[in-house]
CHARMM-style PDB file with segment names, atoms N, HN, CA, C and O in Angstrom:
ATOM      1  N   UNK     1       0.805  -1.210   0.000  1.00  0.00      PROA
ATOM      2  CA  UNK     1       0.000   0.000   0.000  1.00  0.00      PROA
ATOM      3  C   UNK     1       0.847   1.273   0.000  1.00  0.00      PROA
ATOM      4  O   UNK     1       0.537   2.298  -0.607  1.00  0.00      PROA
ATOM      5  N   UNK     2       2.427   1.037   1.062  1.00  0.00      PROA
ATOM      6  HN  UNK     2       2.679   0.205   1.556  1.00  0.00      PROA
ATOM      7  CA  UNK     2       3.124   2.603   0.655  1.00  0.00      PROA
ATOM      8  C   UNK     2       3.176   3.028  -0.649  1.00  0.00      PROA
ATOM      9  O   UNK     2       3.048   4.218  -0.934  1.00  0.00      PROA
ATOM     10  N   UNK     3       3.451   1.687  -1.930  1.00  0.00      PROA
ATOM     11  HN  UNK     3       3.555   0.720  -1.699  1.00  0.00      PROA
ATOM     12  CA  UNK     3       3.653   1.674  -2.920  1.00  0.00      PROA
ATOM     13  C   UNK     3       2.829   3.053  -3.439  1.00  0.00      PROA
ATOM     14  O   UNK     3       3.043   4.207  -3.808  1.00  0.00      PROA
ATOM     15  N   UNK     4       1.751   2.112  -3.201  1.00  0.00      PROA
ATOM     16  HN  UNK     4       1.577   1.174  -2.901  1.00  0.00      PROA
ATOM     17  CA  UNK     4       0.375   3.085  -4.350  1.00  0.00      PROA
ATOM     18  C   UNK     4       0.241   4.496  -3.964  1.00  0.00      PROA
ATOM     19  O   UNK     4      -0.282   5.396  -4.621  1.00  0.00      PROA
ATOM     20  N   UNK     5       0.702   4.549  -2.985  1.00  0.00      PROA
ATOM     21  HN  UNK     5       1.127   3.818  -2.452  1.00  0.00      PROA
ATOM     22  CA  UNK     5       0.813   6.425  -1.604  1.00  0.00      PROA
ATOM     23  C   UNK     5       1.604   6.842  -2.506  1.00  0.00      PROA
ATOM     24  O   UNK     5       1.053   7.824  -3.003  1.00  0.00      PROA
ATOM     25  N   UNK     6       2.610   6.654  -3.019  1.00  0.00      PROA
ATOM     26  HN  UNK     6       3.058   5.856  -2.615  1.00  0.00      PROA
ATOM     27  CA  UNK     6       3.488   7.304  -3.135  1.00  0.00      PROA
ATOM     28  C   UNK     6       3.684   7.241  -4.647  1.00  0.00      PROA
ATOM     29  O   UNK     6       4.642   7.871  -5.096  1.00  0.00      PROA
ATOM     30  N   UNK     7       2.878   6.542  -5.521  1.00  0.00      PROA
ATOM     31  HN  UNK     7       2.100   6.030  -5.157  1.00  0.00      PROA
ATOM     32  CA  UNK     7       3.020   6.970  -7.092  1.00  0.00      PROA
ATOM     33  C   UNK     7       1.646   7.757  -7.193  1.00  0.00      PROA
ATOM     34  O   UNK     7       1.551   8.453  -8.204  1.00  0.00      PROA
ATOM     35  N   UNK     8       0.302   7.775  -6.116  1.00  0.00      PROA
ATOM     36  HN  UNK     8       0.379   7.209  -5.295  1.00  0.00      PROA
ATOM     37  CA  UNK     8      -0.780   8.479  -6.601  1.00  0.00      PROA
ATOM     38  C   UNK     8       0.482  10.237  -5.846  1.00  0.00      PROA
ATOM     39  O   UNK     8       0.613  11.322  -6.413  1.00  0.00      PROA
ATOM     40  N   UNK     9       1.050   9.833  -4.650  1.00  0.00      PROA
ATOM     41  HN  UNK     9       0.943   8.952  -4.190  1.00  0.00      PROA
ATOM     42  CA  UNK     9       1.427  11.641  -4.842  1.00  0.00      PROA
ATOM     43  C   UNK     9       2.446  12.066  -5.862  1.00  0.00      PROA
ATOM     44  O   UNK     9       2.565  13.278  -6.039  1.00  0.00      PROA
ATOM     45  N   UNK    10       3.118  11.331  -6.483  1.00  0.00      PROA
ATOM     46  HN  UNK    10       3.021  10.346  -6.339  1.00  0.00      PROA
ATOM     47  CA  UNK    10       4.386  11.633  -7.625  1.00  0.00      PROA
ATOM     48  C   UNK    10       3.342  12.119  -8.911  1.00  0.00      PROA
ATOM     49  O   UNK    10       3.622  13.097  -9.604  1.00  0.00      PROA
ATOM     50  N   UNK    11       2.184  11.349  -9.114  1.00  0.00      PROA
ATOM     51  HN  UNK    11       1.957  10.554  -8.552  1.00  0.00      PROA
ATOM     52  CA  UNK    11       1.472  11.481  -9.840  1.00  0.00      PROA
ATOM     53  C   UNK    11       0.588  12.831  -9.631  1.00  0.00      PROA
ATOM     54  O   UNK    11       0.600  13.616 -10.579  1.00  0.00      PROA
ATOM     55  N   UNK    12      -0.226  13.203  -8.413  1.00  0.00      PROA
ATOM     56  HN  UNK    12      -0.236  12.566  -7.642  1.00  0.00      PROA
ATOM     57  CA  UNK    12      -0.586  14.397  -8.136  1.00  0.00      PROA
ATOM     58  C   UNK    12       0.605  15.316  -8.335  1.00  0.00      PROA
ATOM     59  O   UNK    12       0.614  15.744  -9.489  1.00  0.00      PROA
ATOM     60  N   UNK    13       1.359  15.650  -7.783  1.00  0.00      PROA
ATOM     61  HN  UNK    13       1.352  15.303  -6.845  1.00  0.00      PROA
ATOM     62  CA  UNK    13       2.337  16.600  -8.118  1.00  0.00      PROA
ATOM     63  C   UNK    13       3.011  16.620  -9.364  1.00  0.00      PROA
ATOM     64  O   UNK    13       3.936  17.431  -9.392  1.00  0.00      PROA
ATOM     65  N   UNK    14       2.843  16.034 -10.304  1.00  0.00      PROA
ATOM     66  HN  UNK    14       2.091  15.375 -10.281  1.00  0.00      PROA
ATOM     67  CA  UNK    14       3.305  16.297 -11.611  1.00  0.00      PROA
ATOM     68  C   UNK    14       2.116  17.017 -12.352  1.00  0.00      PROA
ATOM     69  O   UNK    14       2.460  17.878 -13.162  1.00  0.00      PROA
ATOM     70  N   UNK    15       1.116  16.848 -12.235  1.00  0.00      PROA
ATOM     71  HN  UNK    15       0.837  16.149 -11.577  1.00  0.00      PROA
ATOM     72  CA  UNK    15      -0.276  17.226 -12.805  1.00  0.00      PROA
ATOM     73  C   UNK    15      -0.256  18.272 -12.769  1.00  0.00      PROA
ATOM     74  O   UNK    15      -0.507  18.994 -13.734  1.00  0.00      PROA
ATOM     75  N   UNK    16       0.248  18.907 -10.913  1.00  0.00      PROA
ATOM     76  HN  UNK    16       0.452  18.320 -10.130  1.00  0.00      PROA
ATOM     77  CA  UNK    16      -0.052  20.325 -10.176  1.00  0.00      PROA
ATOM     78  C   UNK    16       0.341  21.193 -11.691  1.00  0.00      PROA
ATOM     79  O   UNK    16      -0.259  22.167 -12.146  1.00  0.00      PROA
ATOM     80  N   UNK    17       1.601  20.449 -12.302  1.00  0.00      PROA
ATOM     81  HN  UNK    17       2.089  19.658 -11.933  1.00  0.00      PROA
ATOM     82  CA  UNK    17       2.867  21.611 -12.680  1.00  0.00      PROA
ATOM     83  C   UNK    17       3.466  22.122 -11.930  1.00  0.00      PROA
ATOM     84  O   UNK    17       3.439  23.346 -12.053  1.00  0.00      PROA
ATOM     85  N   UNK    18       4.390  21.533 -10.673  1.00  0.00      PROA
ATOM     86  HN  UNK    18       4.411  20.539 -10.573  1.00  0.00      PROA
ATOM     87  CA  UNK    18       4.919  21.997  -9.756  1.00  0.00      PROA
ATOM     88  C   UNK    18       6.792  21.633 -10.707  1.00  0.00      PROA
ATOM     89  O   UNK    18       7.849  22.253 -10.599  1.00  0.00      PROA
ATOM     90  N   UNK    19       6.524  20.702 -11.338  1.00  0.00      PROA
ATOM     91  HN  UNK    19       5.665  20.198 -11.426  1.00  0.00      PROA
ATOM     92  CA  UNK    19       7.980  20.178 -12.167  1.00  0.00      PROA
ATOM     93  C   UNK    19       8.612  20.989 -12.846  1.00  0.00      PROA
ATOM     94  O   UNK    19       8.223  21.248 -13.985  1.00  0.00      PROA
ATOM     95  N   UNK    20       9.648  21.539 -12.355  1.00  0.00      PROA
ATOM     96  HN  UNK    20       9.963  21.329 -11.430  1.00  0.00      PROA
ATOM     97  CA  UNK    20      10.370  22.479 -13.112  1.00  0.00      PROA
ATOM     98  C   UNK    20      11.232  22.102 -14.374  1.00  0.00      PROA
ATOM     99  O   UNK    20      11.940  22.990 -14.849  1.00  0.00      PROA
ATOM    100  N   UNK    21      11.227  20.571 -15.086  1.00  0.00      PROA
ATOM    101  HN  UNK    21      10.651  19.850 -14.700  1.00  0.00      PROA
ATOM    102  CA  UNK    21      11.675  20.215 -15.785  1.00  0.00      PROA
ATOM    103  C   UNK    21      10.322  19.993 -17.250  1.00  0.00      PROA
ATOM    104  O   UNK    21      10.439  19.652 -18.427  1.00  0.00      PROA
ATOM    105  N   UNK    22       9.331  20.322 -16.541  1.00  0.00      PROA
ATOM    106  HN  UNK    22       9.236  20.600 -15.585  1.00  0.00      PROA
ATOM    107  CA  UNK    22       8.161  19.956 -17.438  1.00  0.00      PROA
ATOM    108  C   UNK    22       8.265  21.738 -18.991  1.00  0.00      PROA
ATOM    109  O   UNK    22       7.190  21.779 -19.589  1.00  0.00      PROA
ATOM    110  N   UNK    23       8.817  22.364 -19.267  1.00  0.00      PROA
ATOM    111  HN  UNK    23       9.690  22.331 -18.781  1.00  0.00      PROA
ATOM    112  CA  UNK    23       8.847  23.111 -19.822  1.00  0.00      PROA
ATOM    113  C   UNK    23       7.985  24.054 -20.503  1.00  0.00      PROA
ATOM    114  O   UNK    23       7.184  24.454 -19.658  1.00  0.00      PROA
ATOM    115  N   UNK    24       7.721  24.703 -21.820  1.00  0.00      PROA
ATOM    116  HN  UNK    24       8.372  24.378 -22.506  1.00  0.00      PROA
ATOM    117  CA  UNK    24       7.341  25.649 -22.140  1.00  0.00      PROA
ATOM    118  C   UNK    24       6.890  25.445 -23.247  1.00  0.00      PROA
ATOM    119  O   UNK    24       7.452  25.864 -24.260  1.00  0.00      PROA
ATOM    120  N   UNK    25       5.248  24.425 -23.270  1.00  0.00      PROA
ATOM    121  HN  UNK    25       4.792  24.085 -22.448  1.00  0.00      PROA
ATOM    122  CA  UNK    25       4.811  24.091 -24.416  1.00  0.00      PROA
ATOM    123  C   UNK    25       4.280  25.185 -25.269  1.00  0.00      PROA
ATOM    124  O   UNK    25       4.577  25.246 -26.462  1.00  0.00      PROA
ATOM    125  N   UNK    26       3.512  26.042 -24.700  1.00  0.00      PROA
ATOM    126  HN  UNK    26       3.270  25.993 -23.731  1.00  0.00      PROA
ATOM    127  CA  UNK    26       2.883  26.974 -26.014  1.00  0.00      PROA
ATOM    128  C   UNK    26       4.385  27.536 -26.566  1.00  0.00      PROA
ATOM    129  O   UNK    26       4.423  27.511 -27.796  1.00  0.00      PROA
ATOM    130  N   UNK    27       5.789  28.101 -25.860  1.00  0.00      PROA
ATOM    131  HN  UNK    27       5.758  28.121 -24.861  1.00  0.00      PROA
ATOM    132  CA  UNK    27       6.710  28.534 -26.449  1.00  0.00      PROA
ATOM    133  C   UNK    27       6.721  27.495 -27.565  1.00  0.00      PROA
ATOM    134  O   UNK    27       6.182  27.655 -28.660  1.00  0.00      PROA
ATOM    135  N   UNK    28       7.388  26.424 -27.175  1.00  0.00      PROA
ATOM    136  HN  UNK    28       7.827  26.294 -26.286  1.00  0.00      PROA
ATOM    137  CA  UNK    28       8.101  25.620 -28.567  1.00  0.00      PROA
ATOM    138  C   UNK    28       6.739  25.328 -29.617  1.00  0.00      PROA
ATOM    139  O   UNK    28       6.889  25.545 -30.819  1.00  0.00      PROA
ATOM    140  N   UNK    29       5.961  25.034 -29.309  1.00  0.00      PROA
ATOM    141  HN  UNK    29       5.840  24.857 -28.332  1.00  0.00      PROA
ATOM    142  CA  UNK    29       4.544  25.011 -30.468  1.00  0.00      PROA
ATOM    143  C   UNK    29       4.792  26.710 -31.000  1.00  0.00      PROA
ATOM    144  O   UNK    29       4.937  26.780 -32.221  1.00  0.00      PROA
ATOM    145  N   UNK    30       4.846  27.794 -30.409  1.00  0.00      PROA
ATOM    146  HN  UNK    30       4.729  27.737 -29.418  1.00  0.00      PROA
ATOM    147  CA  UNK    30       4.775  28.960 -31.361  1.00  0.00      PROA
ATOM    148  C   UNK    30       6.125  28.793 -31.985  1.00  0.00      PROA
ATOM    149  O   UNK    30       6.040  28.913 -33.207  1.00  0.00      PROA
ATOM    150  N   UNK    31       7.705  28.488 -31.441  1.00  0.00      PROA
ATOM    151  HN  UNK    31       7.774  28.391 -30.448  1.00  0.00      PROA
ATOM    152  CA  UNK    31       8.523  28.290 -32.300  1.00  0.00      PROA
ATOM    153  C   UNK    31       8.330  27.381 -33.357  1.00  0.00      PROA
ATOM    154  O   UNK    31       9.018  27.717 -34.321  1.00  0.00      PROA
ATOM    155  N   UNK    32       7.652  26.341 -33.568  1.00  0.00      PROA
ATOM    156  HN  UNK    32       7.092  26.069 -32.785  1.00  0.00      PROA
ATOM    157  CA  UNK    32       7.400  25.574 -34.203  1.00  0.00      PROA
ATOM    158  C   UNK    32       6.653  26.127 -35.524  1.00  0.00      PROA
ATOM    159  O   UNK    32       7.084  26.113 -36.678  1.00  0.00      PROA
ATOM    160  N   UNK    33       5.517  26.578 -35.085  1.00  0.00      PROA
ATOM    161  HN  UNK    33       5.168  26.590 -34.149  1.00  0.00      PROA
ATOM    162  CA  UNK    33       4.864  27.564 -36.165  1.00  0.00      PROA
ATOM    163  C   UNK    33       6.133  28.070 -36.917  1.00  0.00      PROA
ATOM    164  O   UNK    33       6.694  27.494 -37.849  1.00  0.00      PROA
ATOM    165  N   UNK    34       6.561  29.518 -36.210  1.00  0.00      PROA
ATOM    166  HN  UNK    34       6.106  29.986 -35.453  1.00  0.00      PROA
ATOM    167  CA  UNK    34       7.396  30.320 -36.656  1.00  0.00      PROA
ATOM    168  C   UNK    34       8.253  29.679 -37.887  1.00  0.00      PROA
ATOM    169  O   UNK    34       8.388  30.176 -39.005  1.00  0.00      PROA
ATOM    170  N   UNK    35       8.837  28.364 -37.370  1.00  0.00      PROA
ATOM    171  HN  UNK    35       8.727  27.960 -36.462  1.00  0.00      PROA
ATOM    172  CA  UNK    35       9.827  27.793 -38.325  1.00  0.00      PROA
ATOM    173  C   UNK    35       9.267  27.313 -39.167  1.00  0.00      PROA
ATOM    174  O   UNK    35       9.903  27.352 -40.220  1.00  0.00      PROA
ATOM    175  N   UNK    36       7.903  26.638 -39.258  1.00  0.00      PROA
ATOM    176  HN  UNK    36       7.386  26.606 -38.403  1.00  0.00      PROA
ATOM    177  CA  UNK    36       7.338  26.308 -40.376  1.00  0.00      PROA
ATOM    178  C   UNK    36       7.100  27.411 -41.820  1.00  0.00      PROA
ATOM    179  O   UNK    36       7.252  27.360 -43.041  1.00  0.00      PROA
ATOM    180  N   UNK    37       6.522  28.620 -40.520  1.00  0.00      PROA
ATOM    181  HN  UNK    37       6.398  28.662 -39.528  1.00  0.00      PROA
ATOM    182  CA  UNK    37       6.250  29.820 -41.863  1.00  0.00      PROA
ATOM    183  C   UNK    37       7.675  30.256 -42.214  1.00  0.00      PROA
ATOM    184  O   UNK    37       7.885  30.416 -43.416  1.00  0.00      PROA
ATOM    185  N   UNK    38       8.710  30.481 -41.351  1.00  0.00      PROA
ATOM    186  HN  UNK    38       8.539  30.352 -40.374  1.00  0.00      PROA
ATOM    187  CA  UNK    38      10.186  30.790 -42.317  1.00  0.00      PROA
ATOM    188  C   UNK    38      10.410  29.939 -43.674  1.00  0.00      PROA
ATOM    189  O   UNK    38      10.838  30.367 -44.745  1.00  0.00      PROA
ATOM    190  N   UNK    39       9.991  28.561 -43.335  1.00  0.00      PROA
ATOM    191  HN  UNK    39       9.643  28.213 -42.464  1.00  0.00      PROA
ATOM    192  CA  UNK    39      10.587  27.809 -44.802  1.00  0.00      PROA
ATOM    193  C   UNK    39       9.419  27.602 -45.316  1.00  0.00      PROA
ATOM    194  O   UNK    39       9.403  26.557 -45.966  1.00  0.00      PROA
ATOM    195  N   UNK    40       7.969  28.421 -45.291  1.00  0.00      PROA
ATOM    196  HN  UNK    40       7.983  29.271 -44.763  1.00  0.00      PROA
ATOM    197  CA  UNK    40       7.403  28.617 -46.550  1.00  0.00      PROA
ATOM    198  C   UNK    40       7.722  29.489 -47.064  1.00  0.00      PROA
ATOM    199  O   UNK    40       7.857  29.456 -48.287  1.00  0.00      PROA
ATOM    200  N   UNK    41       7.996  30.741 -46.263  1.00  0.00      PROA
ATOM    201  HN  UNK    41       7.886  30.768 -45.269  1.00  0.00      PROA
ATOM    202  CA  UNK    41       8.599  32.128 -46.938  1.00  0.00      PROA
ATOM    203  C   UNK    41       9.829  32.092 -47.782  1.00  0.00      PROA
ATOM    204  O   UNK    41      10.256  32.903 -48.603  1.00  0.00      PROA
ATOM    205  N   UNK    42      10.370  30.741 -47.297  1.00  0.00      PROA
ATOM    206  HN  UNK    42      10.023  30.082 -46.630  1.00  0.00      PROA
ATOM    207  CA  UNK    42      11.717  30.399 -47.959  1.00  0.00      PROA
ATOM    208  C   UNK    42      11.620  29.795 -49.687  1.00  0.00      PROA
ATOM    209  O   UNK    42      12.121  29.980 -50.796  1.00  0.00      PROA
ATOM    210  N   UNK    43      10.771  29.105 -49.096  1.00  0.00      PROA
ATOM    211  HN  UNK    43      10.363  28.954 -48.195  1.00  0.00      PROA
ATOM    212  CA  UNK    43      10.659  27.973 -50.401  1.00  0.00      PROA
ATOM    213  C   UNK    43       9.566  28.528 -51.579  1.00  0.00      PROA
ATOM    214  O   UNK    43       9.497  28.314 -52.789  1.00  0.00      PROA
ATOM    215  N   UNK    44       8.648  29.441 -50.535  1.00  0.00      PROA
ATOM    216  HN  UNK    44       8.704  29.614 -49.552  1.00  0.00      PROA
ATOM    217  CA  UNK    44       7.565  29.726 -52.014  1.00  0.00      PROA
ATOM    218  C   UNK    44       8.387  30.619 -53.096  1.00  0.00      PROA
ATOM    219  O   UNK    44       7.680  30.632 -54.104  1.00  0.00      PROA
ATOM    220  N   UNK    45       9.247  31.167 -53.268  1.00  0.00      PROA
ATOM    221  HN  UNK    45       9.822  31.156 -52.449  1.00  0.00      PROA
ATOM    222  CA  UNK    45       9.833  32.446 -54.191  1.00  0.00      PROA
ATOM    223  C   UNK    45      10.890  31.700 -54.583  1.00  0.00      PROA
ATOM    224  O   UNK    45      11.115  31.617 -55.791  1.00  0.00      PROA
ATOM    225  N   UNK    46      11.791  30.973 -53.573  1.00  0.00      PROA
ATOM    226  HN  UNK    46      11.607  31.041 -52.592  1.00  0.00      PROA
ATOM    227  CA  UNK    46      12.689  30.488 -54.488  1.00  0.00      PROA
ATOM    228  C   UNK    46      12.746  28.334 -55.076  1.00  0.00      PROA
ATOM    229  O   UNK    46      13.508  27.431 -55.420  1.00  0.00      PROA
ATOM    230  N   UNK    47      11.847  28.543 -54.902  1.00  0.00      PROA
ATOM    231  HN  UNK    47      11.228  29.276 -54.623  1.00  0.00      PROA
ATOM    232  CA  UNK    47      11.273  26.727 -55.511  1.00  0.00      PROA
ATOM    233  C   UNK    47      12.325  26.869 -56.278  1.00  0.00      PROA
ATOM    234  O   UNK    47      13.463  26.978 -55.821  1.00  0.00      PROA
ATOM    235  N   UNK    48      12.042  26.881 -57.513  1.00  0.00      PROA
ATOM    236  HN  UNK    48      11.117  26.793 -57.884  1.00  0.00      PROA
ATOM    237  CA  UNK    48      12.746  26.637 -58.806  1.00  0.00      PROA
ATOM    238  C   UNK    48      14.325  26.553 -58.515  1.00  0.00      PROA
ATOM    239  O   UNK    48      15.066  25.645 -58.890  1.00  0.00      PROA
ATOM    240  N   UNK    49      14.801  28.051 -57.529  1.00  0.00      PROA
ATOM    241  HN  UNK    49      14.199  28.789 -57.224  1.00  0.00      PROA
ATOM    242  CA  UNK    49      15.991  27.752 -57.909  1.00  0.00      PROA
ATOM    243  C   UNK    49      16.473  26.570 -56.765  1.00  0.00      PROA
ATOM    244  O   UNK    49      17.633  26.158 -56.722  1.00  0.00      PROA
ATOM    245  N   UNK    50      15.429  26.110 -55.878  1.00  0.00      PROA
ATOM    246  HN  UNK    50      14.487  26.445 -55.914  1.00  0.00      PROA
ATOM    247  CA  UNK    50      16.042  25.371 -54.588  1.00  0.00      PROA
ATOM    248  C   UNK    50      16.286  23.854 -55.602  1.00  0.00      PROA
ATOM    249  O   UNK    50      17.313  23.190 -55.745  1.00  0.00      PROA
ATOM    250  N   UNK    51      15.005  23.671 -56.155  1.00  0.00      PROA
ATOM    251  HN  UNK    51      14.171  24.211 -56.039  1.00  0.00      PROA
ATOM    252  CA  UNK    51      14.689  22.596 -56.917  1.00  0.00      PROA
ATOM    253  C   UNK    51      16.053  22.329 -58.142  1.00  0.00      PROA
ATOM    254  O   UNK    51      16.566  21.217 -58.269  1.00  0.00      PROA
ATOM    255  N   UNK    52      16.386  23.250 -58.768  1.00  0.00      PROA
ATOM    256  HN  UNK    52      15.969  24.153 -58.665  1.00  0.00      PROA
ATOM    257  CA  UNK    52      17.387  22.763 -59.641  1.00  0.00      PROA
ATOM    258  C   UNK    52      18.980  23.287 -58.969  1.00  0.00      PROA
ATOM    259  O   UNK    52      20.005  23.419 -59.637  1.00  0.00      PROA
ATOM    260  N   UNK    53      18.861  23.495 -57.689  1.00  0.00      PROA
ATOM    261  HN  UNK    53      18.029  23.388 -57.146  1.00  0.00      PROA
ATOM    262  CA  UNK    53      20.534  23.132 -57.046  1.00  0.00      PROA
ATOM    263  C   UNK    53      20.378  21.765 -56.355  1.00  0.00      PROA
ATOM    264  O   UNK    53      21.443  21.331 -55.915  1.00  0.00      PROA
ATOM    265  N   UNK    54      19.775  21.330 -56.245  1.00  0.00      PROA
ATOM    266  HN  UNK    54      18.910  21.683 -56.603  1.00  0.00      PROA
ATOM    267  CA  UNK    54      19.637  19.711 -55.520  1.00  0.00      PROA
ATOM    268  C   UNK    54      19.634  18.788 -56.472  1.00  0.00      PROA
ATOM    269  O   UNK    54      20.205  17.720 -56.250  1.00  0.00      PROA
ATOM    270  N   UNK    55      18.921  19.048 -57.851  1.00  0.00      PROA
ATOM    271  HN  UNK    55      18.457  19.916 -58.032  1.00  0.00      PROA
ATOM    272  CA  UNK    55      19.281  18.436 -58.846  1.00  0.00      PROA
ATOM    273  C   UNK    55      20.798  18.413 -59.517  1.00  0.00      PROA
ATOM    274  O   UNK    55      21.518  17.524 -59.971  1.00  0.00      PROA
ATOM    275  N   UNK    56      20.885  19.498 -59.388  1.00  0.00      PROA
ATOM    276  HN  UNK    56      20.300  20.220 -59.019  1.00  0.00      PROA
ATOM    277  CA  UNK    56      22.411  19.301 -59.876  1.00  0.00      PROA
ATOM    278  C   UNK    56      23.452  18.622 -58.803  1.00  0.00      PROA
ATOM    279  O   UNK    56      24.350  17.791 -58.942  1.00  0.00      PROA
ATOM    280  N   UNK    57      22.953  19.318 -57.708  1.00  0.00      PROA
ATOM    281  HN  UNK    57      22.224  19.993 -57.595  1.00  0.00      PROA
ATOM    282  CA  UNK    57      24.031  18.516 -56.921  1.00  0.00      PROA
ATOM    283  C   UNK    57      24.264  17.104 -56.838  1.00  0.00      PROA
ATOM    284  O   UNK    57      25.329  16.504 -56.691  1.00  0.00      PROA
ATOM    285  N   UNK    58      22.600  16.491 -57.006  1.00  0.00      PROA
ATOM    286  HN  UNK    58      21.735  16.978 -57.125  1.00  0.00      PROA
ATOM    287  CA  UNK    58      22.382  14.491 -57.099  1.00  0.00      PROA
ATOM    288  C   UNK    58      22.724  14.133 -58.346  1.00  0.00      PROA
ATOM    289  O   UNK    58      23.110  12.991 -58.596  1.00  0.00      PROA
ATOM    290  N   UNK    59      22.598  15.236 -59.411  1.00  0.00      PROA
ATOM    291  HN  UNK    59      22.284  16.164 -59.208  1.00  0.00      PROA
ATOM    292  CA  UNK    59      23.787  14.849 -60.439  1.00  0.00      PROA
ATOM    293  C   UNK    59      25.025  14.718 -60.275  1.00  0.00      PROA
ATOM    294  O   UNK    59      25.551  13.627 -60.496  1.00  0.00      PROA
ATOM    295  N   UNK    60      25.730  15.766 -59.867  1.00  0.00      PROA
ATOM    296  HN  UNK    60      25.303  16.652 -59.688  1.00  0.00      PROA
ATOM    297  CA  UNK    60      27.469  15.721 -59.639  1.00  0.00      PROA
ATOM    298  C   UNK    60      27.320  14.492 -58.992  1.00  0.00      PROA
ATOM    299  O   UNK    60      27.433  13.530 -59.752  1.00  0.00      PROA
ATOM    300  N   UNK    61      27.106  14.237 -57.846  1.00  0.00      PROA
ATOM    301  HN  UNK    61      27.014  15.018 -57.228  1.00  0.00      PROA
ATOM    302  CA  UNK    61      27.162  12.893 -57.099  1.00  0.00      PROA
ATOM    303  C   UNK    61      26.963  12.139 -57.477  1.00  0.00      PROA
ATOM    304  O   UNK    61      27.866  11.316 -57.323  1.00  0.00      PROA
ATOM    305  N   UNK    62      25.406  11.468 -58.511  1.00  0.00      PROA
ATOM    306  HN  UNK    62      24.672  12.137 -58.637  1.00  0.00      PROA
ATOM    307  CA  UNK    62      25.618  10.395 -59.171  1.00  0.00      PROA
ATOM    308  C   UNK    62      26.421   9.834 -60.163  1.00  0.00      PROA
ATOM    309  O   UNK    62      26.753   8.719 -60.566  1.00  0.00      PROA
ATOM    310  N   UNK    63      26.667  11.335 -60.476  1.00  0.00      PROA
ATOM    311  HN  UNK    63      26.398  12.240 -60.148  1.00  0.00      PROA
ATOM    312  CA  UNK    63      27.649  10.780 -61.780  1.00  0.00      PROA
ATOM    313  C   UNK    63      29.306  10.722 -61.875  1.00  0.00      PROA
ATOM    314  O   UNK    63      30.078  10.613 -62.827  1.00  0.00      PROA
ATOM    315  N   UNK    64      29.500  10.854 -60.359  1.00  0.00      PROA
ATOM    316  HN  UNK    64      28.873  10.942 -59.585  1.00  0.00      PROA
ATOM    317  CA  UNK    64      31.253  10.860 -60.046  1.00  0.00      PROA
ATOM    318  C   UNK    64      31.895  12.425 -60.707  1.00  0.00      PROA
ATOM    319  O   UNK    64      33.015  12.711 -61.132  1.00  0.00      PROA
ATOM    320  N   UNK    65      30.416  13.375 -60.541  1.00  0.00      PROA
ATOM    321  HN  UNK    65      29.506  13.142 -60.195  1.00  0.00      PROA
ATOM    322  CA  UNK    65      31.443  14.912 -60.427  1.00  0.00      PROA
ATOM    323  C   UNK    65      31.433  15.505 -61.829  1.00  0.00      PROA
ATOM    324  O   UNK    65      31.518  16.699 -62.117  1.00  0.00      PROA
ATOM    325  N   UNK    66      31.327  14.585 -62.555  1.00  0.00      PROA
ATOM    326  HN  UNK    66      31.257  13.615 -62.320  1.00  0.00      PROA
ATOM    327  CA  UNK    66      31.558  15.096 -64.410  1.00  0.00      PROA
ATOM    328  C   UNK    66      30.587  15.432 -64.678  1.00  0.00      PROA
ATOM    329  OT1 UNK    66      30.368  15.841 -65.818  1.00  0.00      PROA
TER     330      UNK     66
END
């Protein structure tokens, strides 16, 4: 029975948010956003040229550089 005492209070006190290791979800979800819209802002204008430097580059590489 101490058993169960003592994972229902580990368990209450994590719930509280008393855990100072439990962190800063809406932060990293809004960083998360943020970084998503940077590499649409990234990618919508320059597609084309992102698209044909990766091609070339899996060319050089596939083809031993020549």
């Amino acid at each position: 029975m101490p058993f169960l005492t003592l994972v229902v209070t580990a368990l209450v006190h994590r719930l509280r948010g008393d855990d100072p290791e439990r962190g800063d979800v809406p932060g990293w979800v809004m960083i998360t956003v943020m970084t998503a819209a940077l590499v649409l802002a990234i990618l919508i204008p320059f597609r084309t040229a992102i698209v044909d430097a990766v091609q070339t580059a899996l060319t050089s590489v596939t083809s031993g550089g020549g």
